[in-house]
N, C-alpha and C positions, 0 to 999 in steps of 0.2 A: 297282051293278055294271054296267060293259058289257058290253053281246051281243058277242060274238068273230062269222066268219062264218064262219073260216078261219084251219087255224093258223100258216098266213104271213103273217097281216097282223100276228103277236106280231114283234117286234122281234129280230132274234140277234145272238146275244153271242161273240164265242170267248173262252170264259175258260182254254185254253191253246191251243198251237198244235197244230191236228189234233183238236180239241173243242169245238164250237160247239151253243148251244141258244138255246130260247125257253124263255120262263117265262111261267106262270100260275098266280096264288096265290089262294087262298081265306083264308077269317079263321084257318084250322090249318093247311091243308096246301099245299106246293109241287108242282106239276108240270111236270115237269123232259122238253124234248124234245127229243134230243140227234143230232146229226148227226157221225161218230165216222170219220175216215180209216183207209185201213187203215194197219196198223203201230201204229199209236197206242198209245201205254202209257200205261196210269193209274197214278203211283204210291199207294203203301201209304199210308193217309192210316183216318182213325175220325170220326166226328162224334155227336153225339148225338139225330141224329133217327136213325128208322125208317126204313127206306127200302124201296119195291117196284119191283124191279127187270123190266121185259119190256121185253125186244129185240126187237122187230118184225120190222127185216131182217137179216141177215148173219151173221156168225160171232165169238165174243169167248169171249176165256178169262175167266173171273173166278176169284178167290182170296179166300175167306173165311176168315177165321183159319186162315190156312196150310195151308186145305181147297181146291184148283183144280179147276175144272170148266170143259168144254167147253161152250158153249152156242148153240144155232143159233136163229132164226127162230121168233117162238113164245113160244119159253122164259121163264116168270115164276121168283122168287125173291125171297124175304125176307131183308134183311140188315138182325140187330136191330142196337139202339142202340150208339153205341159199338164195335161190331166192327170190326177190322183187316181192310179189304180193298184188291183192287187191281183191274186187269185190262190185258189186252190185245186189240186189233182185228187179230182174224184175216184178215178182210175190211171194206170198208167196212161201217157199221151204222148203225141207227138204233135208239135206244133210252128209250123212254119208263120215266124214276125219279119217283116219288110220295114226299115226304117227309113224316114227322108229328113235330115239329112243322112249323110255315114255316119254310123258311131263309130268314131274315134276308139275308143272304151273296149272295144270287139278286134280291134288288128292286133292281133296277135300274132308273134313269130318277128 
């Protein structure tokens, strides 16, 4: 494994326009650190990891099976396997997602 120093020396990705991250994976899990415009919509999308959701900076609605929440700065959640969700950037954010298992989908390079 390499020592990281800093998590700018990870590489970023925009994997849509208005969502860009870094990645760093372990032998199970992804972590996901995402730099999120305001406006930005996620669409309705499920996958089959786990995923933990905390948003460090800003404002973002998220929608769990057709459950929406307002979330500020701070705010963790768990979005199990498989569930329908989406969201929105209220403001710009930044938002660290932890996947179990690894996303495949995220090794880039």
């Amino acid at each position: 494994m390499k020592w990281l120093e800093h998590i700018n020396l990870l590489p970023q990705y925009e994997i849509m326009p208005g969502m860009r991250g870094r990645f760093l994976h372990s032998d199970t899990m992804t972590f996901a650190f995402w730099e999120i415009d305001e406006g930005f919509e996620l669409p309705e999308h499920a996958h089959k990891h786990e995923q933990v959701a905390h948003l460090i900076e800003g404002t973002f609605v998220l929608t769990v099976n057709g459950e929406g929440k307002l979330l500020e700065g701070g705010a963790m959640t768990v979005i199990p396997s498989n569930a329908a969700h989406s969201g929105k950037a209220i403001s710009a954010c930044k938002i660290l997602d932890i996947f179990y298992p690894k996303r495949e989908d995220y090794a880039f390079g």
